[in-house]
C-alpha positions, 0 to 999 in steps of 0.5 A: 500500500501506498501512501503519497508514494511511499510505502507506509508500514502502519498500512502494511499487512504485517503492521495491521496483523500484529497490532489489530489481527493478533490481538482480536485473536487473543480476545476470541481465544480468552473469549472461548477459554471463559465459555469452555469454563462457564460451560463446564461450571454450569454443566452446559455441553452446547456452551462448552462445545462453543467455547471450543468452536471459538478456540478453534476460530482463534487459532485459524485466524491466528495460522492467517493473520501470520501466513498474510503477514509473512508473504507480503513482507517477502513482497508477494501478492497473496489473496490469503486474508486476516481471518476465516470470515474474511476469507470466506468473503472471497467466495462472494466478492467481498472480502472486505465486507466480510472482513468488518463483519468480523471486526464487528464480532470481535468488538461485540466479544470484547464488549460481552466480556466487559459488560458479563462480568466474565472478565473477572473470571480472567486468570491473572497471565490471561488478564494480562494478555487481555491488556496487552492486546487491548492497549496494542489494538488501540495504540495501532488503531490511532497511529492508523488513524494519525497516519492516514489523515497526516499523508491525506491532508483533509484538514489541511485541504478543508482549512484552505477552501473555508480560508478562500470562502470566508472574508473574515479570515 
C-alpha cells in the first residue's frame, strides 16, 4: 500500500496483523477459554462445545493473520486474508465486507466480556494478555488513524477552501 508514494508500514499487512489481527485473536481465544469454563461450571455441553468452536476460530485466524503477514513482507501478492470470515468473503466478492463483519464480532466479544462480568473470571497471565492486546489494538488503531489523515491532508485541504470562502479570515 501506498501512501503519497511511499510505502507506509502502519498500512502494511504485517503492521495491521500484529497490532489489530493478533490481538482480536487473543480476545476470541480468552473469549472461548471463559465459555469452555462457564460451560463446564454450569454443566452446559452446547456452551462448552462453543467455547471450543471459538478456540478453534482463534487459532485459524491466528495460522492467517501470520501466513498474510509473512508473504507480503517477502513482497508477494497473496489473496490469503486476516481471518476465516474474511476469507470466506472471497467466495462472494467481498472480502472486505466480510472482513468488518468480523471486526464487528470481535468488538461485540470484547464488549460481552466487559459488560458479563466474565472478565473477572480472567486468570491473572490471561488478564494480562487481555491488556496487552487491548492497549496494542488501540495504540495501532490511532497511529492508523494519525497516519492516514497526516499523508491525506483533509484538514489541511478543508482549512484552505473555508480560508478562500470566508472574508473574515
Amino acid at each position: 500500500m501506498t501512501t503519497s508514494g511511499r510505502k507506509s508500514l502502519f498500512l502494511s499487512p504485517a503492521f495491521l496483523s500484529v497490532t489489530i489481527g493478533v490481538p482480536f485473536c487473543v480476545f476470541k481465544y480468552l473469549f472461548g477459554l471463559l465459555a469452555i469454563r462457564q460451560g463446564e461450571i454450569s454443566l452446559h455441553p452446547e456452551l462448552w462445545l462453543f467455547g471450543w468452536f471459538v478456540v478453534v476460530w482463534a487459532g485459524v485466524d491466528l495460522v492467517l493473520n501470520l501466513v498474510r503477514s509473512v508473504v507480503t513482507s517477502l513482497g508477494h501478492r497473496t489473496t490469503i486474508q486476516f481471518c476465516l470470515i474474511g476469507q470466506t468473503g472471497i467466495l462472494f466478492n467481498r472480502p472486505t465486507l466480510f472482513l468488518a463483519l468480523d471486526t464487528l464480532l470481535s468488538f461485540g466479544i470484547i464488549c460481552f466480556v466487559l459488560w458479563s462480568g466474565w472478565i473477572a473470571r480472567l486468570r491473572p497471565h490471561e488478564s494480562y494478555l487481555w491488556y496487552a492486546a487491548t492497549t496494542v489494538n488501540l495504540i495501532s488503531l490511532v497511529v492508523v488513524n494519525l497516519w492516514t489523515e497526516y499523508h491525506r491532508n483533509s484538514d489541511t485541504q478543508e482549512d484552505a477552501a473555508s480560508s478562500a470562502n470566508d472574508p473574515m479570515r
